[in-house]
C-alpha positions as CSV (number, residue, x, y, z in Angstrom):
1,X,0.0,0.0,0.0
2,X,2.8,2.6,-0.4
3,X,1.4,6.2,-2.4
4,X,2.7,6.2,-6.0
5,X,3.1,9.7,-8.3
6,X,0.4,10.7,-9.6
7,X,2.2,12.1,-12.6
8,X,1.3,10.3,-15.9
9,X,3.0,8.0,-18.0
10,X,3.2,10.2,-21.1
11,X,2.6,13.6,-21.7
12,X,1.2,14.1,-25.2
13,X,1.2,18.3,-25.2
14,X,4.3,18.4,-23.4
15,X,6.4,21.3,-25.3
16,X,8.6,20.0,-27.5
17,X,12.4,19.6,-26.5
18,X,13.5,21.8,-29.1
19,X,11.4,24.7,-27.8
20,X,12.2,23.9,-24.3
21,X,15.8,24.3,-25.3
22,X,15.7,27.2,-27.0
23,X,13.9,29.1,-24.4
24,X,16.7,28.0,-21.6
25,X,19.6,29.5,-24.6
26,X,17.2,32.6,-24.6
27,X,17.0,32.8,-21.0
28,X,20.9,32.3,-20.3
29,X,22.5,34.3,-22.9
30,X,19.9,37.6,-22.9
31,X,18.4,37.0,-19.3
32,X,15.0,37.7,-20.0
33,X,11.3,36.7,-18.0
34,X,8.8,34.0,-18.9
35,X,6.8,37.0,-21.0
36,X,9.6,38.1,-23.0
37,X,10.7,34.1,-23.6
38,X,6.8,33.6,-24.4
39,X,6.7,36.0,-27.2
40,X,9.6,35.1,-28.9
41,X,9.3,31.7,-28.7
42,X,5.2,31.6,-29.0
43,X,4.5,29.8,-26.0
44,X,2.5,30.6,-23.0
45,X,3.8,32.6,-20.2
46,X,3.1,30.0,-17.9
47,X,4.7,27.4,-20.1
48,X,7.7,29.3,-20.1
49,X,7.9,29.3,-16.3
50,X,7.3,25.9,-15.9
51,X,10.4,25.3,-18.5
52,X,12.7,28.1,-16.1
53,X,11.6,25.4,-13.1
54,X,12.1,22.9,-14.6
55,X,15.5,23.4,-15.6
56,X,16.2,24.8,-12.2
57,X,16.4,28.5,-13.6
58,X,15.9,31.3,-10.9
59,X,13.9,34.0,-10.6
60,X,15.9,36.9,-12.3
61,X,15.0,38.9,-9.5
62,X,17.0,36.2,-7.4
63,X,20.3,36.5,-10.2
64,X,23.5,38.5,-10.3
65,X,22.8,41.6,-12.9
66,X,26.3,41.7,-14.2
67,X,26.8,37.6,-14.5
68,X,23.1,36.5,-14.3
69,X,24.2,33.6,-12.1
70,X,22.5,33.1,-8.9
71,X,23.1,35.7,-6.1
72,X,25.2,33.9,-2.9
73,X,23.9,35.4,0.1
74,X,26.2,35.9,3.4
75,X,25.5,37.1,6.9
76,X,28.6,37.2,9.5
77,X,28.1,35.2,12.6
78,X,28.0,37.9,14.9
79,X,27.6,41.7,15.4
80,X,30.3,43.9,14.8
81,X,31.9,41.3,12.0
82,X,31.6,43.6,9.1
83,X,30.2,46.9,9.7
84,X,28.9,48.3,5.6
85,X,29.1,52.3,5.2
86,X,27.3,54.3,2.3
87,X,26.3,57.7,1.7
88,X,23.1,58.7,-0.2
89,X,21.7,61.8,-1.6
90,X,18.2,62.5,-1.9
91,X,17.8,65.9,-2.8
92,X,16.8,68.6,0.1
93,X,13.2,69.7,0.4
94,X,12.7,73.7,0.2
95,X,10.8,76.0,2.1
96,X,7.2,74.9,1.5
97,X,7.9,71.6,-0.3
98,X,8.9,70.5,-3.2
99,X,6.7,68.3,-6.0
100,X,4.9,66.5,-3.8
101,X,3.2,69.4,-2.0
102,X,3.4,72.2,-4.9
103,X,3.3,69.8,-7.9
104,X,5.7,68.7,-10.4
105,X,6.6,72.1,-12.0
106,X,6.4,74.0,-9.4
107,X,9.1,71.4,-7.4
108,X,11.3,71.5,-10.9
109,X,13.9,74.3,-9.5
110,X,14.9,72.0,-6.6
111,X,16.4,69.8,-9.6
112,X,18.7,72.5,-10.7
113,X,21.9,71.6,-9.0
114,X,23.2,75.1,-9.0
115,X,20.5,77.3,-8.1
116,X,18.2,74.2,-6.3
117,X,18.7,74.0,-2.6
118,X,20.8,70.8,-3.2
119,X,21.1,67.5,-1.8
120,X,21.3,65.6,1.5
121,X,24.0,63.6,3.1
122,X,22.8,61.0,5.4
123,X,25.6,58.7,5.9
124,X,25.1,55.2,7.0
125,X,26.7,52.3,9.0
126,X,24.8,48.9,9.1
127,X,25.5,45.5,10.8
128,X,25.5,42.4,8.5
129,X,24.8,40.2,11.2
130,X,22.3,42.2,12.8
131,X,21.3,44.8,10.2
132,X,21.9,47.5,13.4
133,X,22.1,50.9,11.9
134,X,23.9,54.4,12.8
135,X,23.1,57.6,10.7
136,X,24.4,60.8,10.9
137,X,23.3,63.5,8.0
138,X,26.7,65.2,7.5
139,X,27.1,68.5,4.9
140,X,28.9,66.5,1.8
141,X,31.1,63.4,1.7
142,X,34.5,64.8,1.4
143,X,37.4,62.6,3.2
144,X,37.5,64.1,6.7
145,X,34.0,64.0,6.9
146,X,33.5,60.1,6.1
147,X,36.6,59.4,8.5
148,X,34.8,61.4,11.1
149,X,31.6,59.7,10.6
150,X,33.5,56.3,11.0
151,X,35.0,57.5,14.3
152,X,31.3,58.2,15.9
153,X,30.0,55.2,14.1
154,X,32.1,53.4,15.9
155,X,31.9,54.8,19.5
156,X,28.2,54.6,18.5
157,X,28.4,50.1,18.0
158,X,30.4,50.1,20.9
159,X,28.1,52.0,23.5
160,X,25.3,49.4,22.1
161,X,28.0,46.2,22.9
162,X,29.5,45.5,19.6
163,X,33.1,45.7,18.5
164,X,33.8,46.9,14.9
165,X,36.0,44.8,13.4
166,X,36.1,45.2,9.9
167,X,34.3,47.9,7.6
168,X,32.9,47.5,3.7
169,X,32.5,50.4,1.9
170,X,32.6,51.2,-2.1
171,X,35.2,52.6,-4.0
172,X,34.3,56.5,-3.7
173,X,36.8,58.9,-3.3
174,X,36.4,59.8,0.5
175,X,36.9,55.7,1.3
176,X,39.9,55.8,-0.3
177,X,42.6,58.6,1.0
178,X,45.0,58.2,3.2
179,X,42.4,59.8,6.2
180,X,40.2,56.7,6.2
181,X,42.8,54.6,6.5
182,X,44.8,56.6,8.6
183,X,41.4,56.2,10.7
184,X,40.8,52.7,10.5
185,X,44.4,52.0,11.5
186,X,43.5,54.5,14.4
187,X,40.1,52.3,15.6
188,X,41.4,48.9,15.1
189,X,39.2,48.5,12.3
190,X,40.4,46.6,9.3
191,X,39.1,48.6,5.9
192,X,37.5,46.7,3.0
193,X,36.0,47.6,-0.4
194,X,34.0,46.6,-3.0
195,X,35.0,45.1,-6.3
196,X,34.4,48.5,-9.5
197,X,31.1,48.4,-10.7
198,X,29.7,45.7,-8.4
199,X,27.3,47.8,-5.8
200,X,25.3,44.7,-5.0
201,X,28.4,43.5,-2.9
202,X,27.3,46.3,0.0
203,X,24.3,45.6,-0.7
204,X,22.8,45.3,2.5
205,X,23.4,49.1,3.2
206,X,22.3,49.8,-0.3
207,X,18.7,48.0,0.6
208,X,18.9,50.0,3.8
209,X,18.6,53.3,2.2
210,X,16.1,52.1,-0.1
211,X,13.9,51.4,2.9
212,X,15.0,54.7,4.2
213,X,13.7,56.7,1.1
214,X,10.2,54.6,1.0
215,X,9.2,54.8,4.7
216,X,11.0,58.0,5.6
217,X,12.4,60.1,3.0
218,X,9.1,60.4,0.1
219,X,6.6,58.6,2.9
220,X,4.9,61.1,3.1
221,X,4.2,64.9,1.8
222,X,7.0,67.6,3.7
223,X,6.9,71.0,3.6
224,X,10.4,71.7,4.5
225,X,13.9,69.4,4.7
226,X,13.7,70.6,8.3
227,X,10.2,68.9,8.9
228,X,11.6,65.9,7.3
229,X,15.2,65.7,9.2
230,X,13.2,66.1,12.7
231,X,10.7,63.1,11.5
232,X,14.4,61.2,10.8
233,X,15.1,59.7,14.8
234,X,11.7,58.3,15.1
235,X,12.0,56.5,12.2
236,X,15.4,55.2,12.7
237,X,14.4,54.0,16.6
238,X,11.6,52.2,14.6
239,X,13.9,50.4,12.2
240,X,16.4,49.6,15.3
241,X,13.9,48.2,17.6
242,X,10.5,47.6,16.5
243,X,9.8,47.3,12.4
244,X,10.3,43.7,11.8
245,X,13.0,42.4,8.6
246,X,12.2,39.9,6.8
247,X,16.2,39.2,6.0
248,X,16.4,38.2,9.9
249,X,12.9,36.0,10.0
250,X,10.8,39.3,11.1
251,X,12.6,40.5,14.1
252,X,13.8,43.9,14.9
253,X,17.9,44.5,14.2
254,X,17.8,44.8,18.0
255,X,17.1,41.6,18.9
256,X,20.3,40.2,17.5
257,X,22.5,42.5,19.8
258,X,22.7,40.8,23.1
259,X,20.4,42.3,26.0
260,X,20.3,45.6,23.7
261,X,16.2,45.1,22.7
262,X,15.6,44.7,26.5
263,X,17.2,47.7,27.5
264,X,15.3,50.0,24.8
265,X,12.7,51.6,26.3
């Protein structure tokens, strides 16, 4: 009495292995979806996933952009491991607001990067392990002020019971003078970078600040950058302690520091 498959002996309308090989060529030499794969090959959508799963084919969602091979996921083993430092620069909201309170062309002149009112700096340092994070919106990016940054960073991890051992950060000028090493040598840190042209290697910190523009940055309607920078801490002790990540099975970043969730009050 043991079960048996349910899957039949022959299957008639099965697409033809000539098709089926053509659309996994397609898929691995232009790295394109089922719909695309559908139309040029005349096939179903659906059809054309099932071939991708059959063939053990990934998502491309779930693939390397520059290689289209499969992305290989890390985490350190504990806090403080690698520490991952970017800037961004979402551009400063003027007095009143910019498009999303006045409208499109009325917000235009705070593209104009010589007469606009500019961009801001927050700077960034995240926990792999964890996904802890310590931001700091700075003036520009220059040298001293990402070696400074690093130095409060740092103090910052430690007051919260993790040791900085190493840092990632990508090839931009200020990561690579003489001050930030100079500084790392300093802090006991041991600098790292980033391969050229492969941003998805920090790419934890780069997801970070794409959660940091959707739920704080363009959330919501402000009439001034000084409305929106005062909104900033609220957020952050949100994403700290209490908004749940799904790359850490819905907990908070806290709760992977030891005791530091209980202590938040």
């Amino acid at each position: 009495m043991h079960d048996r498959s349910s899957r039949p002996h022959h299957s008639p309308h099965r697409t033809p292995a000539g098709i089926e090989a053509e659309v996994v060529r397609m898929r691995r030499e232009h790295r394109i979806g089922p719909l695309r794969l559908a139309a040029r090959t005349r096939i179903a959508a659906s059809t054309a996933h099932h071939i991708l799963v059959r063939h053990g084919l990934p998502p491309l969602a779930a693939c390397d952009r520059a290689t289209g091979e499969p992305v290989r996921r890390y985490e350190r083993s504990h806090p403080g491991e690698l520490i991952h430092i970017d800037v961004k620069k979402p551009g400063r909201i003027p007095d009143g607001g910019g498009h999303k309170v006045l409208g499109r062309a009325a917000g235009r002149a705070n593209q104009d990067r010589r007469n606009g009112t500019g961009y801001a700096y927050p700077h960034t340092a995240l926990d792999d392990h964890s996904r802890l994070a310590y931001t700091e919106h700075l003036p520009d990016e220059t040298a001293a002020t990402c070696a400074g940054f690093l130095t409060r960073a740092t103090a910052w991890f430690t007051a919260q019971g993790v040791t900085v051992e190493r840092v990632l950060t990508d090839n931009a000028w200020g990561y690579t003078k003489n001050t930030w090493r100079d500084t790392c040598r300093e802090l006991g840190i041991s600098p790292r970078w980033t391969r050229p042209w492969r941003p998805q290697t920090n790419g934890k910190v780069e997801r970070f600040h794409r959660t940091l523009l959707d739920e704080w940055a363009y959330h919501r309607p402000y009439t001034s950058e000084a409305e929106r920078q005062a909104a900033f801490p609220d957020w952050l002790d949100w994403y700290n302690y209490h908004r749940p990540h799904t790359g850490i099975s819905g907990q908070p970043p806290a709760s992977r520091v030891t005791n530091l969730s209980e202590q938040h009050t």
